[in-house]
ZAMARGU-4260 file (C-alpha; in steps of 0.2 Angstrom, whole numbers, plus 5000, padded with zeros to 4 digits):
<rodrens>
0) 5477/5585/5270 | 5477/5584/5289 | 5472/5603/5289 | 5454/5600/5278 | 5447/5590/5294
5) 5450/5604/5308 | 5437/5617/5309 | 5433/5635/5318 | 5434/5634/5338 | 5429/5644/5348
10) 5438/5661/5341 | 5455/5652/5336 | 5456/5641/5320 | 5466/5620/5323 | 5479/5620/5314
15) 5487/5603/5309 | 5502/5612/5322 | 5492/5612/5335 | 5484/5593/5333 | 5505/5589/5331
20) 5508/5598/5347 | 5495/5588/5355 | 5501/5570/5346 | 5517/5570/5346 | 5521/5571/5368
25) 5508/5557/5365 | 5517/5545/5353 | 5532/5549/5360 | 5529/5544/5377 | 5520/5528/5372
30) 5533/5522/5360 | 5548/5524/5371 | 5539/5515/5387 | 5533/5503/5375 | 5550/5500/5367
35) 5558/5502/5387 | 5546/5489/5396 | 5540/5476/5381 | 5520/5482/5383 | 5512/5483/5368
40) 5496/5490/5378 | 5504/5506/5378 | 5505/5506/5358 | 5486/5504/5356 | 5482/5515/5371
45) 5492/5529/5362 | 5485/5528/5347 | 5467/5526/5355 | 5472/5545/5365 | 5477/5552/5348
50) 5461/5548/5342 | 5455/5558/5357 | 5464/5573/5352 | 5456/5573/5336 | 5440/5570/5338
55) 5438/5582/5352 | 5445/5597/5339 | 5430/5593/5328 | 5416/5603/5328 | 5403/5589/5334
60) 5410/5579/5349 | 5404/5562/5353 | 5388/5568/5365 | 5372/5556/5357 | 5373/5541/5351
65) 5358/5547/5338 | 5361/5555/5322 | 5378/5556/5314 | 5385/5555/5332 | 5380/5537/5330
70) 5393/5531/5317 | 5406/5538/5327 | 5401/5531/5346 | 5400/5514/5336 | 5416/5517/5327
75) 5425/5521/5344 | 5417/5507/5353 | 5422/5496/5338 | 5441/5500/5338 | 5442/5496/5356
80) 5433/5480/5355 | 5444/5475/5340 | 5460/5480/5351 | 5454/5468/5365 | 5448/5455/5351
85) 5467/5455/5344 | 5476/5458/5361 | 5468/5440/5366 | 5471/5432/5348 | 5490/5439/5351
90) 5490/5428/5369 | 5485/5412/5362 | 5496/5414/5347 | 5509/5417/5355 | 5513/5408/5372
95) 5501/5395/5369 | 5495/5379/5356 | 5476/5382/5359 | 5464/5393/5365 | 5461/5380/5377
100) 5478/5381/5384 | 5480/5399/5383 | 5470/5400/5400 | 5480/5387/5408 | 5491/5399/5417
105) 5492/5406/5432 | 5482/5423/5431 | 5469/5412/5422 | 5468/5401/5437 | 5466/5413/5449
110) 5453/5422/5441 | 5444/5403/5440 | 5447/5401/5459 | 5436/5418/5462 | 5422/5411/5446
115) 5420/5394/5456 | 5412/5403/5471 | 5396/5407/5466 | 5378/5406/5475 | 5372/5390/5470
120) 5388/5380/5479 | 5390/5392/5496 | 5373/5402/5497 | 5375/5421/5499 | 5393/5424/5497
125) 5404/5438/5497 | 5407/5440/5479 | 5396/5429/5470 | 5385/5437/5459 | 5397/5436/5441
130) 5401/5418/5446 | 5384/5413/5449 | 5377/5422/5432 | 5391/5414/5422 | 5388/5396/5430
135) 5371/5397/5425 | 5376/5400/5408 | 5389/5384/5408 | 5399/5375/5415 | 5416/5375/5406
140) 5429/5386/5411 | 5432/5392/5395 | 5416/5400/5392 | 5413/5405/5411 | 5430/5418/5408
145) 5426/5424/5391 | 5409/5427/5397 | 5413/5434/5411 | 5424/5448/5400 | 5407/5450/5391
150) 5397/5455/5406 | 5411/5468/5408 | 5410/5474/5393 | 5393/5476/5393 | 5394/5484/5408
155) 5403/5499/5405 | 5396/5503/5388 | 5377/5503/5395 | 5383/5515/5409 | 5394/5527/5394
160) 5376/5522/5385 | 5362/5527/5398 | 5372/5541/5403 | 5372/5546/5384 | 5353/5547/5384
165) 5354/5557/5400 | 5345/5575/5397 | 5352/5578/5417 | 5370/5580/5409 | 5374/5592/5397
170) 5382/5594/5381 | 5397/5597/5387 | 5396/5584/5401 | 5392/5569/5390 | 5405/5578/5373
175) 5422/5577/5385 | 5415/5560/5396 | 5410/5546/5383 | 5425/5548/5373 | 5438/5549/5388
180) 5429/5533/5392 | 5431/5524/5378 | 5448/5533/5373 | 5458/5541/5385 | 5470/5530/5394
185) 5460/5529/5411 | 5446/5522/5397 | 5439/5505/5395 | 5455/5498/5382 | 5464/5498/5400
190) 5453/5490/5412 | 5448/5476/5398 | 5466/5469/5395 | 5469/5462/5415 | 5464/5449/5422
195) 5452/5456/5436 | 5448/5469/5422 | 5430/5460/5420 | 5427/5464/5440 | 5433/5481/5437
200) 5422/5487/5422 | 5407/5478/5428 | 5409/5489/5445 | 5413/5506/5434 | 5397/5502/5422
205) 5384/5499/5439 | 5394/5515/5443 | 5388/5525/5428 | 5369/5516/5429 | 5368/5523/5448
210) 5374/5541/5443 | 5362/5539/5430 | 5346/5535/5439 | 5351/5547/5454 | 5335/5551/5464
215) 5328/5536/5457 | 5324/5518/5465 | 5334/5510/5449 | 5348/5518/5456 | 5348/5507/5472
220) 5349/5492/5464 | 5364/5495/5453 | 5372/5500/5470 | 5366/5484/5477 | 5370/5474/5462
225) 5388/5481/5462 | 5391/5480/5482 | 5387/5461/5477 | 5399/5459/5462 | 5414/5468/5475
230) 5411/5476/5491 | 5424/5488/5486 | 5411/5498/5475 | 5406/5508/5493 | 5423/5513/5488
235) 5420/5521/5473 | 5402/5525/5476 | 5409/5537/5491 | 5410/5550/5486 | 5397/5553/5476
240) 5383/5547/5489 | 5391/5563/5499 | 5391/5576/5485 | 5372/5572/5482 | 5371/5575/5500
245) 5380/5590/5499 | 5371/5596/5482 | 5354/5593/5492 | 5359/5604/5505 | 5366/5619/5495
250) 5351/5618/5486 | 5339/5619/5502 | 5331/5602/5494 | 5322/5592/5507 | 5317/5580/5494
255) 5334/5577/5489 | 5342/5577/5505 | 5332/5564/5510 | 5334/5555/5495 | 5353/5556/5496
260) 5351/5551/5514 | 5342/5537/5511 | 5354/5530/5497 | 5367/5534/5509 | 5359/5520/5522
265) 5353/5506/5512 | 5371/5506/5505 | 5378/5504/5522 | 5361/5490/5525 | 5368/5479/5510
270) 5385/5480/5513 | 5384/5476/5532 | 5375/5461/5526 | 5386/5455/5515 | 5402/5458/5530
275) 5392/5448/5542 | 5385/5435/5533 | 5393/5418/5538 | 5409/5413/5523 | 5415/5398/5522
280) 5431/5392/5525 | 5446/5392/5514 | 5449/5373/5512 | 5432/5371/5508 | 5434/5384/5495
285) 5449/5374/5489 | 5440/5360/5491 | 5424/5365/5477 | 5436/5370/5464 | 5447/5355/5462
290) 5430/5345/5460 | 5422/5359/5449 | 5437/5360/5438 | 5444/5344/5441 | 5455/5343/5423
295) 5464/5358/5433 | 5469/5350/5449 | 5485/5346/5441 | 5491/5361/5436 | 5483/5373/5450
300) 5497/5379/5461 | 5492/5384/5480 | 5497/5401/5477 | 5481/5402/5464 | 5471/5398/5481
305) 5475/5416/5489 | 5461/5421/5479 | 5450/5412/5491 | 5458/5423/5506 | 5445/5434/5503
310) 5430/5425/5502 | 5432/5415/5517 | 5430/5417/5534 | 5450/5419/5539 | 5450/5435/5525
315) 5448/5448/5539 | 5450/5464/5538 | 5464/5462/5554 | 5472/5450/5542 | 5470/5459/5528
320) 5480/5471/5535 | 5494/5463/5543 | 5499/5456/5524 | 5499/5475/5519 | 5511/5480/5532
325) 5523/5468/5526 | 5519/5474/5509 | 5523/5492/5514 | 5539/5489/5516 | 5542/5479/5500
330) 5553/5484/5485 | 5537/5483/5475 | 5528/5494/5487 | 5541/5508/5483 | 5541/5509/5466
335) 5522/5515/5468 | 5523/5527/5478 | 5530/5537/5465 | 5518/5537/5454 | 5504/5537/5468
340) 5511/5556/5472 | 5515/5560/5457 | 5496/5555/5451 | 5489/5564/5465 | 5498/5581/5466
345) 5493/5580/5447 | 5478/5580/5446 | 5475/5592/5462 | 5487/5604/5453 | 5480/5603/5434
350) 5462/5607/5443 | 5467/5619/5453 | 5477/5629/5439 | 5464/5628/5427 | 5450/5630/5436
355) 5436/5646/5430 | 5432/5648/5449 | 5437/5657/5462 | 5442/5660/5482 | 5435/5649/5491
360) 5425/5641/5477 | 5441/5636/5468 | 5449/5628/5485 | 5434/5621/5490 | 5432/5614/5471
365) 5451/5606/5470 | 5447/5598/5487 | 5433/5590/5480 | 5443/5584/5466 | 5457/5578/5480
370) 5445/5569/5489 | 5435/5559/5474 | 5455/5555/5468 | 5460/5548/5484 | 5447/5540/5489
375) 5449/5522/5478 | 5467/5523/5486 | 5459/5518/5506 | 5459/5501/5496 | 5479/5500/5496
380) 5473/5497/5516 | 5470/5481/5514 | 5474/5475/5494 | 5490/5476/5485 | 5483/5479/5468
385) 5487/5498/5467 | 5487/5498/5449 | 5468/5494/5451 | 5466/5508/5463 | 5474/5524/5454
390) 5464/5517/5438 | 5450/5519/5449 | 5455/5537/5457 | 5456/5542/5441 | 5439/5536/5435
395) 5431/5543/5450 | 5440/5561/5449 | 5435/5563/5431 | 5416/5558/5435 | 5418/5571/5449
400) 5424/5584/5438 | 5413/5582/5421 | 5397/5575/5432 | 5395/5582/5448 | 5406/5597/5447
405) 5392/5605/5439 | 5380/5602/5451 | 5390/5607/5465 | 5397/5624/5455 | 5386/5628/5442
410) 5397/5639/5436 | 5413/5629/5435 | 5420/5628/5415 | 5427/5611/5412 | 5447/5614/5405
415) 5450/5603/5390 | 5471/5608/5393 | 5467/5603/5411 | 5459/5585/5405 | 5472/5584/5392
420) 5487/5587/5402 | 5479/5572/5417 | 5477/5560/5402 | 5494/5563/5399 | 5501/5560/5416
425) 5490/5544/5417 | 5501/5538/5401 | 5517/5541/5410 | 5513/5535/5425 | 5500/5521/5419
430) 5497/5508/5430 | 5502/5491/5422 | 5504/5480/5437 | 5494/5475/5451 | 5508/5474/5464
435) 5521/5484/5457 | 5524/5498/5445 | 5537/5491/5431 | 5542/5508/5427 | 5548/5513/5444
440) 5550/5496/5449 | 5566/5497/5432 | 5571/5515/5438 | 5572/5511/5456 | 5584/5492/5450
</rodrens>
């Protein structure tokens, strides 16, 4: 039955033995982690990858979200929203009495300490657009965190969305892009299920706007809008400001030279603003939130008040720092760097092998790649969250190499064995925690 939905290819016919070959690495590998380090995550974001496989051998991949196309970019974005919906209901089933209660934890209560600093208490703070949007919206912090997992949501899908409706990407851009966003594991399934997830997609959606509206002044404010959300979206943002810089001078284009210029300063205006701007203090920080949330002065531990670091004025950069190099040299340090090698030399390698350029095209290509991959990881500098990071590097190399690769290399091919094989390294070595890898971390006793 299987065989009835695979259809001519290119010049070779999917065969139900090739769809297997594809899903069963997958199944396997999600299962046995799943079964080995008690995450169901892995269970759903394998399945999700299957789904990948499948669709991509149709004939019509999801590149418009008009048509027929429709049904299936609604179903895909369904499925994932009904993972995310159960994945919550499992939470607060589970280890908790209540909804209510089932924020009362710890990684709830950090994430409330970051939502209580918002505009209208400290003025222009670092960090405070989400926390002033969802406080204008209410006041119970019930509502503030599942709003605030709305605005990511909505997020990411209006940049997969916009970047749909995009004539400047291609058929084969937007076919391999939007479903390894909503799909693959380094899709939104992942992002959505952690508790800093909502900064995360809302910084990868204003990501997706500002490629979107490139050369345009819409794209300026997206950039602004997310350097206000988290400063580390220069980060992402990176490399992309410097491959429209370099797209405008291969193409001998004053205007979009200057343009790329111009992007490239008022990016480095607004974040300078938001470094120097005066913070306030940590205690006062601590302060607001026990009277905002008094009902969880009780039960608020004063690790939950490291999330203040920060946004205050002793969360310098020196300081910053000088907690990493402690952290360097942790047990929980080492069982990342596995996987941050591992990741790395993947992704470089897969591009490099299955690239359709040559000579010093195809080095100068992979060093692109390389760059746009590593780039998320200067963040390891000064934050210990490196599963964040390599879910980053992985977002940013695969919008270097289905977005901007073209640009730069018009006649670069994009490799679906090359996208399959990364998407397959990123299952193994996916990210599950912030501060250490659990897989590693097990291996490594």
């Amino acid at each position: 039955m299987l065989q009835h939905y695979f259809k001519q290819k290119g010049d070779s016919v999917i065969t139900s033995k090739y769809f297997l070959s594809r899903t069963a690495p997958v199944l396997v590998i999600s299962l046995s982690l799943a079964y080995l380090l008690k995450y169901d995550l892995l269970i759903v974001s394998g399945l999700l990858f299957c789904f990948w496989i499948f669709q991509n051998s149709l004939p019509k991949r999801i590149y418009s979200v008009e048509g027929d196309n429709n049904r299936l970019f609604l179903l895909v974005t369904g499925v994932v929203l009904l993972s995310k919906i159960l994945f919550l209901i499992k939470l607060a089933l589970i280890h908790h009495q209540s909804m209510h209660r089932s924020v009362l934890n710890p990684v709830e209560l950090y994430q409330l300490c970051y939502l209580s600093v918002s505009y209208q208490s400290f003025g222009f703070v670092r960090r405070g657009l989400i926390p002033s949007v969802v406080q204008a919206f209410s006041g119970d912090y019930l509502v503030q965190l599942y709003l605030v997992q709305g605005i990511g949501f909505a997020s990411f899908l209006s940049g997969l969305f916009v970047i749909n409706k995009k004539k400047a990407f291609d058929f084969v851009q937007k076919g391999y892009f939007i479903p390894a966003l909503l799909l693959s594991p380094v899709g939104i399934y992942y992002h959505s299920n952690f508790t800093f997830g909502f900064y995360d997609m809302t910084l990868i959606g204003l990501l997706f706007l500002s490629f979107s509206y490139r050369g345009h002044p819409a794209a300026v404010l997206f950039d602004a809008a997310g350097l206000l959300v988290h400063e580390a979206y220069i980060i992402l943002r990176l490399p992309f400001l410097l491959f429209d810089l370099l797209n405008g001078i291969s193409e001998k284009s004053l205007r979009k030279t200057s343009i790329a210029w111009l992007t490239i300063l008022i990016n480095a205006a607004v974040l300078l603003l938001i470094i120097l701007w005066p913070r306030p203090g940590a205690d006062a920080l601590a302060d607001h939130f026990l009277h905002q949330y008094a009902s969880l002065g009780r039960i608020t531990q004063p690790s939950d008040f490291d999330a203040f670091l920060p946004l205050s004025r002793e969360g310098t950069l020196t300081a910053d720092f000088n907690i990493m190099k402690q952290y360097y040299i942790s047990r929980k340090f080492s069982s990342f760097l596995f996987p941050l090698a591992l990741s790395t030399m993947s992704v470089y390698g897969f591009t490099f092998l299955s690239s359709s350029l040559s000579g010093r095209q195809r080095v100068q290509d992979s060093c692109c790649c390389l760059f746009s991959f590593s780039c998320p990881l200067l963040l390891g500098l000064v934050g210990a969250d490196f599963g964040r990071w390599i879910a980053f590097s992985y977002i940013t190399w695969l919008s270097y190499y289905l977005l901007f690769r073209p640009l730069l290399y018009p006649s670069a091919r994009v490799s679906e064995n090359c996208l399959y094989a990364v998407f397959l390294t990123v299952l193994l070595l996916i990210p599950f925690g912030y501060n250490f890898h659990p897989l590693f971390s097990w291996l490594l006793g």
